[in-house]
C-alpha positions as CSV (number, residue, x, y, z in Angstrom):
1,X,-19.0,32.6,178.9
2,X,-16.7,30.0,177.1
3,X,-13.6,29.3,178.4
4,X,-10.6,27.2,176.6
5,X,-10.1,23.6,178.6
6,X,-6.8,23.9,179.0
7,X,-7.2,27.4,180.8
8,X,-9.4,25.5,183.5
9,X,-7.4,23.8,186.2
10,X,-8.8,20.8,187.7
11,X,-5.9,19.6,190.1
12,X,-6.8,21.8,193.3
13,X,-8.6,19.3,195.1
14,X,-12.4,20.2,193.9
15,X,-13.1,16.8,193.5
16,X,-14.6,15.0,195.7
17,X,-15.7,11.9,193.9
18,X,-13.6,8.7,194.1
19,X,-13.6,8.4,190.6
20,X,-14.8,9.4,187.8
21,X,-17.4,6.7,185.5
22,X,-16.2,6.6,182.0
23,X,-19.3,5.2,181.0
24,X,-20.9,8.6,182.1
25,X,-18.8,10.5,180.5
26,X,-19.5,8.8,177.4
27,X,-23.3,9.1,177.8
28,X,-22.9,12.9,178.3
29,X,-21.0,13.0,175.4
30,X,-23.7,11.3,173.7
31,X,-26.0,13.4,174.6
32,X,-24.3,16.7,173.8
33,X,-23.5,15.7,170.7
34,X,-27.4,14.8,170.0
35,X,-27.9,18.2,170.9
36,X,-29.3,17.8,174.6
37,X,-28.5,20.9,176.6
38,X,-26.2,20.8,179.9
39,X,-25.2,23.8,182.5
40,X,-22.8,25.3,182.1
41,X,-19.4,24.4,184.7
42,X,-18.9,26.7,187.6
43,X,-15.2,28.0,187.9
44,X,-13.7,30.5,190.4
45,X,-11.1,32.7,189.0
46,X,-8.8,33.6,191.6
47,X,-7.2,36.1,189.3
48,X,-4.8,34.5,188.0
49,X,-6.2,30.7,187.6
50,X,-9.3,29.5,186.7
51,X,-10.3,26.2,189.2
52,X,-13.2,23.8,188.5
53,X,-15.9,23.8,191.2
54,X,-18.8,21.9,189.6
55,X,-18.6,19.8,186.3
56,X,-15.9,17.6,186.3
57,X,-17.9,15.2,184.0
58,X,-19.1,17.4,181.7
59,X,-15.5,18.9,181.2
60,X,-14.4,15.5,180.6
61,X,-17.5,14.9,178.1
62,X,-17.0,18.2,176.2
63,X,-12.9,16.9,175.9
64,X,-13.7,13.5,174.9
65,X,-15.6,15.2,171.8
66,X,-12.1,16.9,170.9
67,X,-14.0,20.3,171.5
68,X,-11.3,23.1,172.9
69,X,-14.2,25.6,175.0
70,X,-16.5,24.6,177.2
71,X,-19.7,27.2,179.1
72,X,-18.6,28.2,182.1
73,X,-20.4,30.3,185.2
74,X,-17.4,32.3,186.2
75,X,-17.5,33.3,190.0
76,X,-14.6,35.5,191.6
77,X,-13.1,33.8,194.7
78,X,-10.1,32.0,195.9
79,X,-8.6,28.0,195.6
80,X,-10.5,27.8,198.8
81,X,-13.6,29.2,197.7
82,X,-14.0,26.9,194.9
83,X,-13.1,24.0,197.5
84,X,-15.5,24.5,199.8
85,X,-18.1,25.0,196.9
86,X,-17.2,22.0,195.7
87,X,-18.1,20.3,198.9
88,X,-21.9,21.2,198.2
89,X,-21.6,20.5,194.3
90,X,-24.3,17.7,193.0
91,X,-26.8,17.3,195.3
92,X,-30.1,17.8,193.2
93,X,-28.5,17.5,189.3
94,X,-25.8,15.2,187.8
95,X,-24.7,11.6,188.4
96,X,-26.0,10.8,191.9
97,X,-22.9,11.1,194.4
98,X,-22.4,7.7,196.1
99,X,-21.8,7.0,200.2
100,X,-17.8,7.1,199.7
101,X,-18.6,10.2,197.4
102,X,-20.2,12.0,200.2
103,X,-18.1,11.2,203.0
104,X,-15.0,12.4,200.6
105,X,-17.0,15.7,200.9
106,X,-17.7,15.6,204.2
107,X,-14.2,14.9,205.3
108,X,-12.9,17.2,203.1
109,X,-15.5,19.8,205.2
110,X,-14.0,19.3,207.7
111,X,-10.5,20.2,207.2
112,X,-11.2,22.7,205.3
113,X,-10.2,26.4,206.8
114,X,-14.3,27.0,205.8
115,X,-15.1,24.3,208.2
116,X,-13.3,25.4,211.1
117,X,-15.8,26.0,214.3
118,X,-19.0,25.3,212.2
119,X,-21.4,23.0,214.0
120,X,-21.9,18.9,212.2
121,X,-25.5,20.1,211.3
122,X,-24.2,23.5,209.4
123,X,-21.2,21.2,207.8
124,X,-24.4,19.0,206.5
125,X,-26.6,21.3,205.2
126,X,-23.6,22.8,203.0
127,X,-22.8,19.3,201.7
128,X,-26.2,18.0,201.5
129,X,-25.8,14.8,204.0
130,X,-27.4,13.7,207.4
131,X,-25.7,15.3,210.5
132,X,-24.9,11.9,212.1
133,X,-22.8,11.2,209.2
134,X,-21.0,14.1,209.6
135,X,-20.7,13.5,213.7
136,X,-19.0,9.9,213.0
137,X,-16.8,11.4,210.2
138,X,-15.7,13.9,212.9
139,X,-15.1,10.8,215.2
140,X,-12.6,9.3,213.4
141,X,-10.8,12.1,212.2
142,X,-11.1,13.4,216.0
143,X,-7.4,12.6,217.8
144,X,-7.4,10.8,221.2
145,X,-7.3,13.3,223.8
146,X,-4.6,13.9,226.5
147,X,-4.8,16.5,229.1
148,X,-1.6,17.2,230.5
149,X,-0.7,17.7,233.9
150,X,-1.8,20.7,235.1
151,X,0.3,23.1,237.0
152,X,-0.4,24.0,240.4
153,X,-1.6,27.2,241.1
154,X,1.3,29.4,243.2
155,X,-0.1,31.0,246.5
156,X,0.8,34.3,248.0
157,X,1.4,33.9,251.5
158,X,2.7,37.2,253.9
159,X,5.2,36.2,256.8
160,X,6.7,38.6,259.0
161,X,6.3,41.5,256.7
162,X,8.0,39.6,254.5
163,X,5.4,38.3,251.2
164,X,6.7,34.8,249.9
165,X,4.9,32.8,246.4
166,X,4.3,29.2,247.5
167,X,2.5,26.0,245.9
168,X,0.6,23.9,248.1
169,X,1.6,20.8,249.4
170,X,-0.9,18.7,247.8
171,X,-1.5,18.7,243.9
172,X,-4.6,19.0,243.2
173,X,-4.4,17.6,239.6
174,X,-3.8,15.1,237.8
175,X,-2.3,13.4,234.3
176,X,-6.0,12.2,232.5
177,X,-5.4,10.1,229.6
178,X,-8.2,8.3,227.3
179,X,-7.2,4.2,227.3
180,X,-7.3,2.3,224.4
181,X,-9.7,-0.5,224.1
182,X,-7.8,-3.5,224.4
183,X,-7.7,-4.7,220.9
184,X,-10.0,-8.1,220.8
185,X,-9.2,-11.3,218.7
186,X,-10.4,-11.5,215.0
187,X,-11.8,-14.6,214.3
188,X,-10.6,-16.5,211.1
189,X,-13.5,-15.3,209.4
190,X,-12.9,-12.4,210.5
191,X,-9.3,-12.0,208.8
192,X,-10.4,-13.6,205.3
193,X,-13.1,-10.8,205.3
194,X,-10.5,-8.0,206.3
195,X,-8.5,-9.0,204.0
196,X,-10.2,-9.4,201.1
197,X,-11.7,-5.9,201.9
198,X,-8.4,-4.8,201.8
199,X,-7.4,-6.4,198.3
200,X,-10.5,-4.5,196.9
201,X,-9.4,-1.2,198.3
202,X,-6.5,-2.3,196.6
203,X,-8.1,-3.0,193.7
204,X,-10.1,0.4,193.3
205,X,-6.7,2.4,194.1
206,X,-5.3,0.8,191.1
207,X,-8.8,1.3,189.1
208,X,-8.5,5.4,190.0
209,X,-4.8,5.3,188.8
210,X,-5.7,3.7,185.3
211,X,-8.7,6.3,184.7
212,X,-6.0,9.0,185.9
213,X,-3.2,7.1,183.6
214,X,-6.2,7.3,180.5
215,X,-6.7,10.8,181.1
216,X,-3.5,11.5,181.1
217,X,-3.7,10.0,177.3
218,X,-7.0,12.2,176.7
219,X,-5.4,15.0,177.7
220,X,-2.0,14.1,175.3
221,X,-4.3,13.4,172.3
222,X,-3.2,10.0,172.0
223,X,-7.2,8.8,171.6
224,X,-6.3,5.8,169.6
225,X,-3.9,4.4,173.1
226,X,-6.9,5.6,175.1
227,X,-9.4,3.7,173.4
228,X,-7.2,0.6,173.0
229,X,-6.1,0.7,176.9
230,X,-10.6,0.7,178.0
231,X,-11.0,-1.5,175.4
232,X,-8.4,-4.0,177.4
233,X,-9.7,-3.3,180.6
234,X,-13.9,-3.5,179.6
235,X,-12.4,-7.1,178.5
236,X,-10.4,-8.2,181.5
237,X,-13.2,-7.1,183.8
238,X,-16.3,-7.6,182.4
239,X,-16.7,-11.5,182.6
240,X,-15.8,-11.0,186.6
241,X,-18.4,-8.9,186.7
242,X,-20.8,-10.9,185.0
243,X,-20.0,-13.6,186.9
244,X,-20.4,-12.3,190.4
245,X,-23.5,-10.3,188.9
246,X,-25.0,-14.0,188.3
247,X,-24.5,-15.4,191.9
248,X,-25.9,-12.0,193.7
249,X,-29.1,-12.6,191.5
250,X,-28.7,-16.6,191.9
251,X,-29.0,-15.8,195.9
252,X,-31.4,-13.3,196.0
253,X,-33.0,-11.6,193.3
254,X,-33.7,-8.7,195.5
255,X,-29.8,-8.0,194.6
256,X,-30.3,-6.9,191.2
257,X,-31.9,-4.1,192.4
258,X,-29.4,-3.4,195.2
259,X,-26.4,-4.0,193.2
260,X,-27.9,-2.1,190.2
261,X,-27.3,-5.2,187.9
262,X,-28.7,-4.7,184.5
């Protein structure tokens, strides 16, 4: 069934990639236009909203081409329903979901209502990842733990005829608290390489707000800005890349295979 794109909502949180590769999108596009043939999106309609589950690419392929419908495989269920699908979305077909991609899913697991009381192996096989990842992901996203006192049971105790409530004289528990590892000295390599890890986080948070920012555009009809604003940016960051691409191969040409240099 075709749906229009504007009647598909896409800002529910079904998303679990970081970001979105413009380059894909314009290879799909590509493609569609050559003819190739692509499944149709999955959308659950809640009854009153239609939300995106699976096919955030091709939605944004089938846009770019200024096309207003797009196939969809309509499924009745709620927001959540089309969450917690989305969790499980790409595994065998479409652009291979990175580590970060993944554990965005998994996290995502995790807090979801869905998620609630299943076991790390079920949570895996839904979003298509190795349990242990799961277990760490729950590790960090686990609170510390702190049992509070606990009160002292009251005994009943008959005097005289009389039948009094009284605590013993001893408690028999205890506060129990989990101590924090004393927090050990970074060396000063250590603090250049946390902080240049945290000026490419940086980096890749302002990345996701300019392909949000060009979308924004898409979505406006102002392709000429669009196309002017990548156009800036594949010039501004294409001789960094380059030039880091030539020292990974210059000390080690295993690299070009790790780093997926062309």
């Amino acid at each position: 069934m075709k749906l229009p794109i504007d009647r598909i909502r896409t800002d529910g949180g079904t998303q679990p990639r970081e970001a979105v590769d413009r380059c894909v999108v314009d290879d799909y596009a590509s493609a569609m236009k050559r003819g190739d043939q692509f499944p149709p999106v999955v959308v659950f309609h809640d009854g009153a909203d239609y939300w995106l589950a699976d096919g955030f690419i091709r939605r944004d392929a089938i846009q770019w081409r200024g096309l207003k419908e797009i196939d969809c495989e309509i499924r009745q269920g709620t927001l959540e329903d089309a969450q917690w699908y989305s969790y499980s979305a790409n595994q065998a077909h479409g652009l291979r979901r990175t580590t970060e991609d993944k554990q965005r899913a998994v996290k995502a697991a995790l807090a979801h209502p869905k998620g609630a009381g299943m076991s790390d192996r079920d949570i895996a096989r839904h979003v298509g990842v190795g349990h242990s990842m799961v277990s760490e992901l729950r590790a960090e996203l686990t609170p510390s733990v702190r049992i509070g006192q606990i009160e002292t049971p009251t005994v009943t105790v008959k005097r005289k005829g009389k039948t009094y409530q009284m605590k013993p004289r001893r408690k028999r528990a205890v506060e129990v608290e989990l101590e924090e590892e004393p927090e050990k000295k970074r060396s000063p390599r250590q603090v250049k390489t946390d902080q240049a890890r945290l000026g490419a986080r940086e980096l890749f948070s302002r990345a996701r707000h300019l392909v949000e920012l060009i979308d924004w555009l898409i979505d406006r009809r102002h392709f000429e800005e669009a196309h002017r604003d990548l156009e800036r940016s594949a010039a501004a960051l294409n001789p960094i890349i380059e030039e880091i691409e030539r020292m990974a191969v210059a000390e080690d040409r295993n690299n070009r295979s790790r780093l997926h240099i062309g």
